[in-house]
C-alpha positions as CSV (number, residue, x, y, z in Angstrom):
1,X,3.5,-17.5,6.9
2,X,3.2,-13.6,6.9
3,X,0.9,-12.9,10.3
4,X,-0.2,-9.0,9.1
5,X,-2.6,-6.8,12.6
6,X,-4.9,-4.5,11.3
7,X,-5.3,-2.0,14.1
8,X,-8.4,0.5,15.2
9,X,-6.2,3.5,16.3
10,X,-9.2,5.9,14.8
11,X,-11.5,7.4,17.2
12,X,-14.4,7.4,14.5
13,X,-14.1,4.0,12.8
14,X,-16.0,1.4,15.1
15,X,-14.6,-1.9,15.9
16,X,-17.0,-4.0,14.7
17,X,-17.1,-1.3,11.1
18,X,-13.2,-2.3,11.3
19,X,-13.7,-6.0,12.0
20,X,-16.2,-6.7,9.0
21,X,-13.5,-6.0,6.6
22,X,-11.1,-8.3,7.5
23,X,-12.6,-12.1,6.3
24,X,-12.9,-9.7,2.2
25,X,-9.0,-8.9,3.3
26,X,-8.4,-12.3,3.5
27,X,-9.8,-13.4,0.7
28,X,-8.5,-11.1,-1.2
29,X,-4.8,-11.9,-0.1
30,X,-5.5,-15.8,-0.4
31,X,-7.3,-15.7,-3.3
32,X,-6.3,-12.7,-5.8
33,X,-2.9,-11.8,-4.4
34,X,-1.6,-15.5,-4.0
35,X,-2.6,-16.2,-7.4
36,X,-0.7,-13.1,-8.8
37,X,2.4,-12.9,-6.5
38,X,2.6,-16.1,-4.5
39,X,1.8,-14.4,-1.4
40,X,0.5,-16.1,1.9
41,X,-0.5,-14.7,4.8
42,X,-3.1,-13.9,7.4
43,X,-4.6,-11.0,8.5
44,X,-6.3,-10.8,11.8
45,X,-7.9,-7.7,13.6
46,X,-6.7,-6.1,16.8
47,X,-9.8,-3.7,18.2
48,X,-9.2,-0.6,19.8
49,X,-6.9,-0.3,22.5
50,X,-5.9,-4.2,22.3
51,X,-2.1,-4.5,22.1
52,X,-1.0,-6.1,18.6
53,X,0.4,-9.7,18.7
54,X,4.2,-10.3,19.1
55,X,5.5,-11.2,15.8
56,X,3.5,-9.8,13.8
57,X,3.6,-7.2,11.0
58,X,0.8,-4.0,11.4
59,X,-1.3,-2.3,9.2
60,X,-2.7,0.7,11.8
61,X,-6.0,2.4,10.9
62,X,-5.1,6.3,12.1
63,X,-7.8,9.2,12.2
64,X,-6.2,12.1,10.1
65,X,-2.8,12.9,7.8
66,X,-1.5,15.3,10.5
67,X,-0.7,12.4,12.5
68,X,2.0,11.5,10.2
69,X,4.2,14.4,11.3
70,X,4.0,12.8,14.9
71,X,5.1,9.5,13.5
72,X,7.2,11.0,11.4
73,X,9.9,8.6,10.3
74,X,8.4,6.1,12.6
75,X,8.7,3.0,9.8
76,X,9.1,-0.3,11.4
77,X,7.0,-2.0,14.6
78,X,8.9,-2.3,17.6
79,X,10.0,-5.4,16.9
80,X,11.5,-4.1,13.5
81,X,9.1,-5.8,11.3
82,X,7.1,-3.8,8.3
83,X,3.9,-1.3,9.3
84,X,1.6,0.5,7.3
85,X,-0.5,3.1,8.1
86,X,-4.0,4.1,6.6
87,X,-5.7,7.9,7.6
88,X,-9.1,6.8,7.6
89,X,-10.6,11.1,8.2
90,X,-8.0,11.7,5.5
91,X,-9.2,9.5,3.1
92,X,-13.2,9.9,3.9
93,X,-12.8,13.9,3.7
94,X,-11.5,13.8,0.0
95,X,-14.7,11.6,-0.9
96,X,-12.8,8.4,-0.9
97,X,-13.0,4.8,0.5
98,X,-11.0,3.5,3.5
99,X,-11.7,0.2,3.1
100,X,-10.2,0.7,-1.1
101,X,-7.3,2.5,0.8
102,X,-6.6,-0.2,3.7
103,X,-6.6,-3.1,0.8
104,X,-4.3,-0.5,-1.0
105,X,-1.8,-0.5,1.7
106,X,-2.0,-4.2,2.8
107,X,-1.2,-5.4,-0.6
108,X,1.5,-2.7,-1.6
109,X,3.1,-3.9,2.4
110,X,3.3,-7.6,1.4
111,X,4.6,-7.1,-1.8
112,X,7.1,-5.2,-0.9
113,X,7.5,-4.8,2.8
114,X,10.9,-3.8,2.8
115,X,9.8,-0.6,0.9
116,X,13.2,-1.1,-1.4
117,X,12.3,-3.1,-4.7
118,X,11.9,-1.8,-8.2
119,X,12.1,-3.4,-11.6
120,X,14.7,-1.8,-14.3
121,X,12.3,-0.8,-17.1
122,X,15.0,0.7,-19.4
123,X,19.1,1.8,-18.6
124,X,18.2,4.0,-16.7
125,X,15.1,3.9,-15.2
126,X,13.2,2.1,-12.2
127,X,9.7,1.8,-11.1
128,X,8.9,1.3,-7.4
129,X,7.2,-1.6,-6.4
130,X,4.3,0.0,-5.8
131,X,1.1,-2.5,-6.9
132,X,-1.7,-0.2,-5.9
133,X,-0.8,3.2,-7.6
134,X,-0.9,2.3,-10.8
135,X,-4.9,1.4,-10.1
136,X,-5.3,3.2,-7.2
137,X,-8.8,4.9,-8.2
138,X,-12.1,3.7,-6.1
139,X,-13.4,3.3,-9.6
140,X,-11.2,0.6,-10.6
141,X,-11.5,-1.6,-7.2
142,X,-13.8,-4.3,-6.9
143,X,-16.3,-6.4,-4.3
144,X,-15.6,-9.2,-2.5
145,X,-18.7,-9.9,-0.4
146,X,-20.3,-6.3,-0.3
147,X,-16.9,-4.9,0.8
148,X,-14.8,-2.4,-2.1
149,X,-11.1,-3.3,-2.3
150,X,-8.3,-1.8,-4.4
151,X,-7.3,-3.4,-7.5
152,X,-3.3,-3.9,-8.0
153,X,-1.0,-4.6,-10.6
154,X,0.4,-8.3,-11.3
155,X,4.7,-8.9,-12.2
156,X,3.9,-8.6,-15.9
157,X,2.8,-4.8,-15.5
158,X,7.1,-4.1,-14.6
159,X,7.6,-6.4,-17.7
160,X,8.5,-4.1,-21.0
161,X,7.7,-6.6,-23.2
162,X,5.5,-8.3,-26.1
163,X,3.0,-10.7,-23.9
164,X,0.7,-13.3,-24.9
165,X,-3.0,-11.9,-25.7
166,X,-4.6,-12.1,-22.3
167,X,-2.0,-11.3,-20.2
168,X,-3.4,-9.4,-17.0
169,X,-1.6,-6.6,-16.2
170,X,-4.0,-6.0,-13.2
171,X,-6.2,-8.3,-11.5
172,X,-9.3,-6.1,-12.5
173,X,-8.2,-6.4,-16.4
174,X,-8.5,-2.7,-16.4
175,X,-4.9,-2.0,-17.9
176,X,-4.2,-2.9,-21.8
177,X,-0.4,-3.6,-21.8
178,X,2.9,-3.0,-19.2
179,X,3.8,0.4,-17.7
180,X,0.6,1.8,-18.6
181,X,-1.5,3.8,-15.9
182,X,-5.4,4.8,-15.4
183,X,-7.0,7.3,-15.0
184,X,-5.8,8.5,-11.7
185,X,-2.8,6.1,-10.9
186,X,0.5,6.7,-10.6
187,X,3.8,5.6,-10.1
188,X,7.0,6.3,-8.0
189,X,10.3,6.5,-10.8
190,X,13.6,6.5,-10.2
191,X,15.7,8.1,-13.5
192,X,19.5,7.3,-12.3
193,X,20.7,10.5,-14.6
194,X,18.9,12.7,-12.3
195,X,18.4,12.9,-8.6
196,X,15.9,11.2,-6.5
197,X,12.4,9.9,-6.5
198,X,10.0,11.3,-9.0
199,X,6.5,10.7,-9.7
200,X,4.7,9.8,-12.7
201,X,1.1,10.0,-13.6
202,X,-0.6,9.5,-16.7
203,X,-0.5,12.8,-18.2
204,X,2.9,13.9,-16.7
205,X,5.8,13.2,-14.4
206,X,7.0,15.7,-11.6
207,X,8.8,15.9,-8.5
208,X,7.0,16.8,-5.4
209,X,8.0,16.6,-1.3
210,X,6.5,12.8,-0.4
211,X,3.8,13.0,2.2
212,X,5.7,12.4,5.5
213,X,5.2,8.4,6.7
214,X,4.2,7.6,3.1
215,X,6.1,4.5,1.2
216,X,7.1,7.2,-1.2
217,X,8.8,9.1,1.6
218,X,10.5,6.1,3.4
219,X,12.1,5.5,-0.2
220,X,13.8,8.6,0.0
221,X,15.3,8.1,3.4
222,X,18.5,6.3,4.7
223,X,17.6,3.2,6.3
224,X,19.3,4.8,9.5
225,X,16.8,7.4,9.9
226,X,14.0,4.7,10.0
227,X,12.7,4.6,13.8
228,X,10.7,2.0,15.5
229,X,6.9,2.7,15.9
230,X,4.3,2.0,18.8
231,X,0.7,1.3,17.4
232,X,-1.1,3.8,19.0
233,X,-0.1,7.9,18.2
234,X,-0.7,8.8,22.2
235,X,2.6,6.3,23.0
236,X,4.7,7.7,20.2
């Protein structure tokens, strides 16, 4: 079983703030993402200034964006297992919700922790394994005991094809057919007949420079470039 740390590195998130989201997490990962993807795991909390267990993967709660240029290419734990990272001032300063983003990150980590799975849509296209972007909006997420979390696609939404009425495309039942996107989402594309990453939203696709430590980002880089990270931004 997948052991996943969700860390308090922010100086304005509280632990106990932090620590009430984690039993919705789990739910959410053993209820709605188990029945979609087959995933199991466990999340557990690791408070501020407690060390992360050995062994496990980590999802760390940082403070602002700008710490991403210290982190940099800083994509694995020290053990060389998967970490996420969620910039909690960031994400409150655009009017948005951490807890929607955190859920975002956790399930887009287990899904594809590796950061280096896509499904081939047409000859020469490939969208990123990216379950939250698609949904990513606060509007679409949903409650699990008081608590918003991020909605996420399901396997059929990378499947260009006729399905049975009532297929889910995402767990919310927000999205109509495959390859679509709401208002707001987006997804990471990969056209082999040009070069590199692109994005595509609902009204248009474009290329833009990936916000450093983002999966988009990592995607783009050689696996030798990817360095081992501490938890905390002080020990990088």
């Amino acid at each position: 079983m997948t052991h996943v740390d969700i860390i308090n590195a922010t100086t304005t998130l509280t632990n106990e703030a932090v620590a009430a989201i984690i039993p919705p997490l789990q739910i959410q990962v053993s209820r709605d993402l188990a029945t979609a993807w087959g995933i199991i795991a466990s999340v557990f909390f690791v408070p501020r200034g407690a060390s992360p267990t050995k062994g496990h993967w980590w999802l760390v709660l940082l403070d602002n964006s700008d710490v991403a240029g210290a982190l940099g290419y800083h994509d694995i734990t020290t053990e060389g297992l998967p970490i996420g990272k969620v910039f909690v001032t960031t994400t409150q300063q655009a009017g948005l919700s951490w807890t929607v983003t955190t859920s975002h990150e956790l399930a887009e980590m287990l899904v594809d922790p590796d950061v280096n799975l896509a499904a081939q849509v047409s000859d020469t296209r490939f969208y990123a394994y990216e379950v939250g972007d698609p949904v990513e909006a606060d509007a679409l997420g949903y409650l699990i005991n008081g608590v918003l979390l991020s909605d996420f696609v399901t396997p059929a939404w990378f499947e260009a094809l006729v399905h049975p009425v009532g297929t889910l495309f995402d767990h919310a039942g927000h999205l109509t057919g495959p390859l679509q996107l709401a208002a707001g989402g987006y997804i990471s594309v990969l056209d082999v007949r040009s070069s590199g990453w692109m994005q595509l939203t609902a009204h248009a696709s474009y290329r833009q420079r990936p916000k450093v430590g983002s999966r988009r980002e990592r995607r783009t880089l050689p696996r030798a470039q990817w360095l081992r990270s501490t938890a905390y931004v002080g020990l990088v």
